[in-house]
C-alpha positions as CSV (number, residue, x, y, z in Angstrom):
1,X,-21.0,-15.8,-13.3
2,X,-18.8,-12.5,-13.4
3,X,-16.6,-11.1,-10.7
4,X,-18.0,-7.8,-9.0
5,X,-16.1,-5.3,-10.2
6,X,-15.5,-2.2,-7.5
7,X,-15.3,1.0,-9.3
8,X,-12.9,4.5,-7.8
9,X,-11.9,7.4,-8.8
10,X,-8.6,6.4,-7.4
11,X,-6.3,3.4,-5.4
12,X,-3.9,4.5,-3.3
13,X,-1.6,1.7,-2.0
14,X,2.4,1.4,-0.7
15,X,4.9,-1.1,1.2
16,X,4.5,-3.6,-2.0
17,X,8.4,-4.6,-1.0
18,X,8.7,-6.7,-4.6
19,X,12.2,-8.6,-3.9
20,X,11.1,-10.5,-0.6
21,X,10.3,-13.2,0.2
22,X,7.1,-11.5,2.4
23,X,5.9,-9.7,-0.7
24,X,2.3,-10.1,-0.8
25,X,2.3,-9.5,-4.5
26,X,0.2,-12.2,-5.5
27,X,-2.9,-10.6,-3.2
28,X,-2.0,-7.2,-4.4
29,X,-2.3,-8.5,-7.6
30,X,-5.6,-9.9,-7.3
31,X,-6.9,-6.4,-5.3
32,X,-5.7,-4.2,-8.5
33,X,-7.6,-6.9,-10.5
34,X,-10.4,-6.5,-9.6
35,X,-10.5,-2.9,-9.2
36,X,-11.6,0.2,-11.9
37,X,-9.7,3.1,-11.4
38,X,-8.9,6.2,-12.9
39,X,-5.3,6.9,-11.2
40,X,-3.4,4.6,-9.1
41,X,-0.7,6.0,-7.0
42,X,2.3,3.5,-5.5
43,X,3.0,5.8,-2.6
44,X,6.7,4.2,-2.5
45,X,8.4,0.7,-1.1
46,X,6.9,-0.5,-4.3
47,X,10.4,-2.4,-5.3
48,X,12.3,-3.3,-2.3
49,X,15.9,-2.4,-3.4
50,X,17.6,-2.7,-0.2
51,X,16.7,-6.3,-0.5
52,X,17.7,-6.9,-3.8
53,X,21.2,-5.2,-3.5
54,X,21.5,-7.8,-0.1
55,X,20.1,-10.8,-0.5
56,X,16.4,-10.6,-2.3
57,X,14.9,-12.7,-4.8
58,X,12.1,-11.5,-7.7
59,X,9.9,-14.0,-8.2
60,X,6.9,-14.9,-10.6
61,X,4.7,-13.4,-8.5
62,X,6.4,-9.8,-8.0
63,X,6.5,-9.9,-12.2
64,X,2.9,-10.8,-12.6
65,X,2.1,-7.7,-10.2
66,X,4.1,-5.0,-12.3
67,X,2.5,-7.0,-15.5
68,X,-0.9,-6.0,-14.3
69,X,-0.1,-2.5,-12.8
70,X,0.9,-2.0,-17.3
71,X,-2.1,-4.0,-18.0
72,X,-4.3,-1.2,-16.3
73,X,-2.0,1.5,-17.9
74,X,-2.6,0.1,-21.4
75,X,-5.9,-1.6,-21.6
76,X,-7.8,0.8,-19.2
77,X,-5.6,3.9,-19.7
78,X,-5.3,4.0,-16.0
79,X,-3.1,7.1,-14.8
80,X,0.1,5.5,-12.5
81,X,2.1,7.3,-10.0
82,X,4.6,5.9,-8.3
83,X,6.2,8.0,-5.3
84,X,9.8,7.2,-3.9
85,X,10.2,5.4,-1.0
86,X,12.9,4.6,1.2
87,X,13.4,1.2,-0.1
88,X,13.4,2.4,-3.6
89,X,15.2,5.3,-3.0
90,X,16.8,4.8,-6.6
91,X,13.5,6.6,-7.9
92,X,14.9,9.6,-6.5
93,X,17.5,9.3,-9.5
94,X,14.3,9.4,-11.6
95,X,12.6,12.0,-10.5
96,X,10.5,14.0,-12.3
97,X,9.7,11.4,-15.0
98,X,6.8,11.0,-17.0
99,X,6.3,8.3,-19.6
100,X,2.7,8.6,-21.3
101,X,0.3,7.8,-18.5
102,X,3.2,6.8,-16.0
103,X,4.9,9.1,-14.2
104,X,7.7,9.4,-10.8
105,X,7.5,11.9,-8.5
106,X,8.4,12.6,-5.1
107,X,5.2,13.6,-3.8
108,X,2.3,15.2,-5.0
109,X,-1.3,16.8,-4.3
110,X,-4.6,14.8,-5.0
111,X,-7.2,17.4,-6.3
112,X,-10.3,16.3,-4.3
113,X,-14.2,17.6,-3.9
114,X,-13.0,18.0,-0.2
115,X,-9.8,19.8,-0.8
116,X,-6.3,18.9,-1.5
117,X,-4.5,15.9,0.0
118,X,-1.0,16.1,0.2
119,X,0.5,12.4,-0.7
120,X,3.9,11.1,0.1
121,X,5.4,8.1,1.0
122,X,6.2,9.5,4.6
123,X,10.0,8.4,5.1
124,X,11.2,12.4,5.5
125,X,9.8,11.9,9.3
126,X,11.9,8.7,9.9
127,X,14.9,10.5,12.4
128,X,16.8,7.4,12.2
129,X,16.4,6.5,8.1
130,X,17.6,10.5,7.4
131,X,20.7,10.4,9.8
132,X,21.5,7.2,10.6
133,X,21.2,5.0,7.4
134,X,23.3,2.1,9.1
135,X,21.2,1.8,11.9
136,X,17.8,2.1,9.1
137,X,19.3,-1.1,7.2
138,X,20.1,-3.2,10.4
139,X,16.7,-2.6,11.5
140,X,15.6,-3.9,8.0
141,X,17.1,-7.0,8.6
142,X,15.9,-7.3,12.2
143,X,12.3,-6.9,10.8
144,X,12.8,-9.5,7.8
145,X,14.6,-11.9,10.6
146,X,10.9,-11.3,12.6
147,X,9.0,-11.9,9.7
148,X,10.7,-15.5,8.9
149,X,9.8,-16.4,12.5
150,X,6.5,-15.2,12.0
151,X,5.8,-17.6,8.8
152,X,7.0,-20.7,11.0
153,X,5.2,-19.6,14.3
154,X,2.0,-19.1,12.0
155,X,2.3,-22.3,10.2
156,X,2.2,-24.1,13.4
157,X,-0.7,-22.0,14.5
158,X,-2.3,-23.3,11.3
159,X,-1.7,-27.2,12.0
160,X,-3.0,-26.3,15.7
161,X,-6.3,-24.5,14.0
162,X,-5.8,-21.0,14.8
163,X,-5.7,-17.4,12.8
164,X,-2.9,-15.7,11.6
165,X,-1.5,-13.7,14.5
166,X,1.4,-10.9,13.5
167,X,4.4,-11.0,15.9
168,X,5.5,-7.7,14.8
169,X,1.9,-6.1,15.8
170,X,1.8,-7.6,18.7
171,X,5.6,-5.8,19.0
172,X,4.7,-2.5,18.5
173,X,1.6,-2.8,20.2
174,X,3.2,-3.4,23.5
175,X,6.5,-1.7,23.0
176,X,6.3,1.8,24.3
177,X,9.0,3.5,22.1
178,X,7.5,1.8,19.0
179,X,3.8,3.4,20.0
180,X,5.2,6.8,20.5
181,X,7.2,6.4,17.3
182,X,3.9,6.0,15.5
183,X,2.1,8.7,17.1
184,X,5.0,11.3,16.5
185,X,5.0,10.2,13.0
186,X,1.3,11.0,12.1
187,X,1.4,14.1,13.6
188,X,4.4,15.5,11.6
189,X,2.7,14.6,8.3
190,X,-0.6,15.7,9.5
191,X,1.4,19.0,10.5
192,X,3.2,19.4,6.7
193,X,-0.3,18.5,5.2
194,X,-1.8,21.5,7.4
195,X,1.2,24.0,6.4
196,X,1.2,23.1,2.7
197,X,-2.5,24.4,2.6
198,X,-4.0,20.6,2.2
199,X,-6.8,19.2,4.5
200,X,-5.5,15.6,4.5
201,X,-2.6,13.7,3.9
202,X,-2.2,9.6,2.4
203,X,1.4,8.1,3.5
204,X,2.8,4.7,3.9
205,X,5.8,3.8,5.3
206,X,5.6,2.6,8.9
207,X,3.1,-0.2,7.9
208,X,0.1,1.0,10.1
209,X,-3.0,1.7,8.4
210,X,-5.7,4.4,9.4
211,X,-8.1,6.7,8.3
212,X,-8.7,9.4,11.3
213,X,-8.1,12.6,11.7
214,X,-5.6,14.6,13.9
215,X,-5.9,18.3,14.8
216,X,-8.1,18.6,11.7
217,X,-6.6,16.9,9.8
218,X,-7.2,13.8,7.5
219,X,-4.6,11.0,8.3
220,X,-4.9,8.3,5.7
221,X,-2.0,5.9,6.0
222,X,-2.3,2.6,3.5
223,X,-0.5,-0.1,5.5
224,X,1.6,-2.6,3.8
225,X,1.5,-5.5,1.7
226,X,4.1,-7.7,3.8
227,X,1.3,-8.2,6.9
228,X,-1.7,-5.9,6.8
229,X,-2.5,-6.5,3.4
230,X,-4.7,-2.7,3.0
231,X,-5.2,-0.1,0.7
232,X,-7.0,3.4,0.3
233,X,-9.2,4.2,-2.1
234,X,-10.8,7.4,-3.4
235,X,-15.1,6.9,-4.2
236,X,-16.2,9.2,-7.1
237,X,-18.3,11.4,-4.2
238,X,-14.7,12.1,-3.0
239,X,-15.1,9.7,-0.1
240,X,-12.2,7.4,1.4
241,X,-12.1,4.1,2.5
242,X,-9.7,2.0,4.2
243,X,-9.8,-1.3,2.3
244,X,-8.1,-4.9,4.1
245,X,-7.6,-7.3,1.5
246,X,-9.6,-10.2,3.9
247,X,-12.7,-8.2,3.7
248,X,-12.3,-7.3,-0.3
249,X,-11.3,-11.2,-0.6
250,X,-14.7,-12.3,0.5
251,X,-16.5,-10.9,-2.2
252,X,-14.8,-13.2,-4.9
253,X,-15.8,-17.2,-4.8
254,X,-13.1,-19.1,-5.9
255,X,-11.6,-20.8,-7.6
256,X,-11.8,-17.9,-10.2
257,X,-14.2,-18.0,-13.1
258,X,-12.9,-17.6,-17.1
259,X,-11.3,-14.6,-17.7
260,X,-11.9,-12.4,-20.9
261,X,-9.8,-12.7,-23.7
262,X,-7.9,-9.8,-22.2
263,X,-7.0,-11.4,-19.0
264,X,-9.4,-9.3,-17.5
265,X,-12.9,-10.5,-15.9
266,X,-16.1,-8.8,-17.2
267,X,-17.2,-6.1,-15.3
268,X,-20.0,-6.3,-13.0
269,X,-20.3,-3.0,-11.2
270,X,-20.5,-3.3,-7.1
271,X,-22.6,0.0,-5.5
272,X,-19.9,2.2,-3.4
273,X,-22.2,1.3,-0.7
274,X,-21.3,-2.7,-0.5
275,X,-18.0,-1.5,0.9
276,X,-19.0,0.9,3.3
277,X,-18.1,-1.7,6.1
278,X,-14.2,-1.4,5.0
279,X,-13.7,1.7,6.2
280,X,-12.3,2.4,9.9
């Protein structure tokens, strides 16, 4: 029996971090997978340089993810954009490059039937990341240091029976700075969206996904895949969704079925509607 296939116009997702040891890459893999798009935009934090340049590792996994991120480009002549982020900042040495249906930039407007969404990773509003770069990398490692507790508190929640709880949710919901951080943060890209003409915006960055709107504007943000696991997606009626890996999971039995030659599995085409439950 085939996979269902979900078909978009487009796939927006960010905060990849390939090079740690967090990397959901095997998940995001999977996602892309199973997914028909005609333009996929990695809205930056794709490659996690800071990582690599300090202690990272690339692993199967993270390869097998850029492997099918080409297979989409070559066998389903998929448009990719990739965005800089702050972790890959070296695209910024890049940019403007365009290699056949790949292409870097450092943000960019998504032509939609509801208007123009601006799209951009979303670092520019991080105070501390533009003037205090020290302070931005010892935070990094604070928040990997968090994460490698958060595997081992987890793993006992597992032997005791529990669900995955995040640490570092929990964090910033309770931590007042880190909640007004947040809320400062969507309203200065909301605000550059609404000066540049646009009626929404799609940013990553602070690993807090949404899909609301503020002061009439459309905030999409498209999470991570370290913890949240999420990704936005564009419908070909121009409506957005806020996808959560656990939900898209669900509709895939396992283990997998054959694949096609191609490495791909055959396409069975999943109504728009079957998802409406993923958005928030």
């Amino acid at each position: 029996m085939s996979k269902p296939i979900l078909h978009v116009r487009s796939v927006i997702l960010s905060d990849v971090h390939l090079g740690t040891p967090h990397s959901k890459a095997e998940e995001a893999a999977f996602f892309l997978k199973h997914v028909r798009c005609e333009r996929l935009i990695l809205n930056g934090d794709i490659i996690d340089g800071w990582r690599l340049r300090r202690d990272g590792r690339w692993t199967a996994a993270h390869t097998r993810f850029v492997r099918r991120v080409l297979t989409m480009v070559q066998k389903r002549e998929t448009e990719v954009i990739y965005l800089r982020g702050n972790h890959d900042d070296f695209v910024g040495r890049l940019i403007p490059l365009e290699l056949g249906l790949i292409r870097m930039e450092e943000d960019m407007i998504l032509e939609t039937p509801a208007g123009r969404y601006l799209v951009l990773h979303g670092d520019v509003f991080d105070g501390v990341i533009k003037n205090m770069v020290f302070l931005a990398h010892l935070g990094d490692i604070g928040y990997a240091l968090l994460l490698r507790l958060n595997r081992v508190y987890n793993a006992w929640r597992r032997f005791r029976g529990k669900d995955y709880f995040s640490l570092s949710k929990a964090i910033k919901a309770r931590v007042k700075q880190a909640t007004s951080f947040i809320g400062k943060f969507e309203e200065q890209v909301a605000a550059l969206a609404r000066s540049r003409g646009c009626v929404g915006v799609i940013c990553g960055h602070i690993h807090t996904p949404a899909n609301k709107w503020i002061g009439g504007v459309h905030y999409l943000n498209s999470g991570d895949w370290v913890e949240t696991l999420s990704a936005i997606v564009e419908h070909h009626d121009g409506r957005f969704e806020l996808i959560h890996f656990a939900d898209f999971v669900r509709r895939f039995p396992e283990p997998p079925p054959a694949e096609a030659e191609d490495g791909e599995p055959p396409d069975h085409v999943v109504p728009a509607a079957a998802f409406h439950g993923f958005a928030t």
